[in-house]
C-alpha positions in Angstrom: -7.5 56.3 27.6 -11.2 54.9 27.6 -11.7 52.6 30.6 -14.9 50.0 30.4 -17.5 50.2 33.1 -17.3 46.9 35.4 -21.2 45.9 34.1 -19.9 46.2 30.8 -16.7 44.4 31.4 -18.9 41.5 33.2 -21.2 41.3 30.3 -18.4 40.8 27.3 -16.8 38.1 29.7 -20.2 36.0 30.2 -21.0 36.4 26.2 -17.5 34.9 25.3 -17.9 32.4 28.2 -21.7 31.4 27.0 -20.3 31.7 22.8 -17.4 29.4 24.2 -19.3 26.7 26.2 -20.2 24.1 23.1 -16.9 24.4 21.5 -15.8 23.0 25.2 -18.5 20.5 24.7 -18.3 18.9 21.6 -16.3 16.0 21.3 -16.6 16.6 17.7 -18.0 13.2 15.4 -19.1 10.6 17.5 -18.7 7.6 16.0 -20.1 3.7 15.9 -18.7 0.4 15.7 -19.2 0.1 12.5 -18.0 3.6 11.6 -14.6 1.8 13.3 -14.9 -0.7 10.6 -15.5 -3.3 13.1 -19.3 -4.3 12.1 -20.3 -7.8 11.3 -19.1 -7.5 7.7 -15.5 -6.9 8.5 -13.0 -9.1 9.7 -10.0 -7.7 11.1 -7.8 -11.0 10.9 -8.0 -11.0 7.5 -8.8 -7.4 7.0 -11.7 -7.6 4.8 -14.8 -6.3 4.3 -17.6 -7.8 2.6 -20.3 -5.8 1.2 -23.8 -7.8 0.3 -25.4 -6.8 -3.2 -29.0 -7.7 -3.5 -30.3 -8.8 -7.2 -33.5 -8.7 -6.7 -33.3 -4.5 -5.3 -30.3 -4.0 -7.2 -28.7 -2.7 -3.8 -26.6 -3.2 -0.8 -27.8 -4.7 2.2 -29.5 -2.2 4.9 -26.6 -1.0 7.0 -23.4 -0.9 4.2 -24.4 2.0 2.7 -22.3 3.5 2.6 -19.6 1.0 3.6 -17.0 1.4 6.5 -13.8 0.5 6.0 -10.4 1.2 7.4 -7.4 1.9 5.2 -5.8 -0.8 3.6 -8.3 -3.2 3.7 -9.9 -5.4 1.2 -13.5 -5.3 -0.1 -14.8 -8.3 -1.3 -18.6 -7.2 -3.2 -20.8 -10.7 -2.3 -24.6 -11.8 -4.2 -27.2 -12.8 -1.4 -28.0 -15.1 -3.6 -27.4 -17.1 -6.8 -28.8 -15.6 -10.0 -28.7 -16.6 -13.5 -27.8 -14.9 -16.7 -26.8 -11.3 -15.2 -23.5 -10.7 -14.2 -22.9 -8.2 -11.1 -19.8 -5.6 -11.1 -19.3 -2.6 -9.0 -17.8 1.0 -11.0 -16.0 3.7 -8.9 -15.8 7.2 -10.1 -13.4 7.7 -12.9 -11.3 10.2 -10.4 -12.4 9.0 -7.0 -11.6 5.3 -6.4 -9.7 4.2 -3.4 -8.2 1.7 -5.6 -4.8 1.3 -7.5 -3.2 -1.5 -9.5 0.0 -2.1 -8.6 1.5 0.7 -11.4 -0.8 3.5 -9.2 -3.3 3.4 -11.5 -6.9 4.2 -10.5 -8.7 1.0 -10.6 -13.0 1.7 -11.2 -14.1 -1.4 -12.2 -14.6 -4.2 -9.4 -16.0 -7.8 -9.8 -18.6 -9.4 -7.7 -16.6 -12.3 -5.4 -13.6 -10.4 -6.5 -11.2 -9.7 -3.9 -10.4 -5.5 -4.3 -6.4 -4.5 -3.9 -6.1 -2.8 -0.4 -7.6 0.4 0.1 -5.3 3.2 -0.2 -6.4 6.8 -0.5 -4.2 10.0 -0.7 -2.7 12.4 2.0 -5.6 14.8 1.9 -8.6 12.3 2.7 -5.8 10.8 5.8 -5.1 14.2 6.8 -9.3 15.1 7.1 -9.5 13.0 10.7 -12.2 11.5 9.0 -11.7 10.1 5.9 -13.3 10.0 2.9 -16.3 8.8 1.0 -16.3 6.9 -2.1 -19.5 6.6 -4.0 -19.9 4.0 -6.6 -22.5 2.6 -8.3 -23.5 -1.4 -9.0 -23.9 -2.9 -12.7 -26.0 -5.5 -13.4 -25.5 -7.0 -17.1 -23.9 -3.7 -17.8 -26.6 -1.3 -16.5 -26.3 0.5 -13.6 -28.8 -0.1 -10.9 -27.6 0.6 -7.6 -25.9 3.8 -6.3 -24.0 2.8 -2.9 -20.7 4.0 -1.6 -17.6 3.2 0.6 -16.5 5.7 3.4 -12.6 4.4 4.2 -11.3 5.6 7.7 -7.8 6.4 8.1 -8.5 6.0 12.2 -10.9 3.1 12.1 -8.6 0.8 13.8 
């Protein structure tokens, strides 16, 4: 039977010890606030967020991009400020929406000062520990000019 030298032995139990010592560490993702969904744009009495279009930049505000959002929420896409002659939308992925009608239907298409259905996303994005991201894009007179997303958070609560 071979028998290890007691250097040798020593050695292989500091390497695992030393390999080991960040997975001890790590506290895995850390996360914000807003990652929570509890920033400035979402109110948990009513649970909605609002997200801010720009239509001058085409865009979402600085900060909700991509947006955070617990499960079952609302979104609610807001203008910063009035415009004329352009209507504002907001188009999910054909087959990645965290949208359904009320027949379980993917709902894409979302209006500006619309109020969205809840959130609701399937098992596998729950099951992750950290949810999912939903990228969309925003339409302005029926061009696309924006390229944002939502990121819902089964534990944002």
């Amino acid at each position: 039977m071979w028998e290890e030298s007691k250097p040798m032995r020593f050695l292989r139990i500091c390497l695992c010890g030393l390999l080991s010592l960040p997975l001890l560490g790590t506290q895995g993702c850390q996360r914000s606030d807003s990652a929570k969904g509890s920033s400035g744009n979402c109110d948990s009495t009513t649970h909605t967020c609002t997200v801010h279009i720009n239509p001058s930049s085409c865009g979402v505000n600085t900060g909700e991009d991509p947006q955070h959002v617990p499960l079952n929420y609302k979104l609610k896409w807001v203008l910063t400020q009035s415009t004329t002659g352009s209507s504002f939308g907001v188009t999910f992925w054909q087959y990645k929406t965290p949208f359904r009608d009320s027949a379980g239907n993917a709902q894409t298409n979302v209006g500006v000062g619309v109020l969205s259905p809840p959130l609701t996303v399937d098992t596998a994005c729950v099951n992750t520990g950290i949810g999912c991201d939903f990228p969309y894009v925003v339409v302005k007179g029926g061009q696309k000019c924006g390229d944002p997303g939502v990121h819902v958070d089964p534990n944002a609560l």
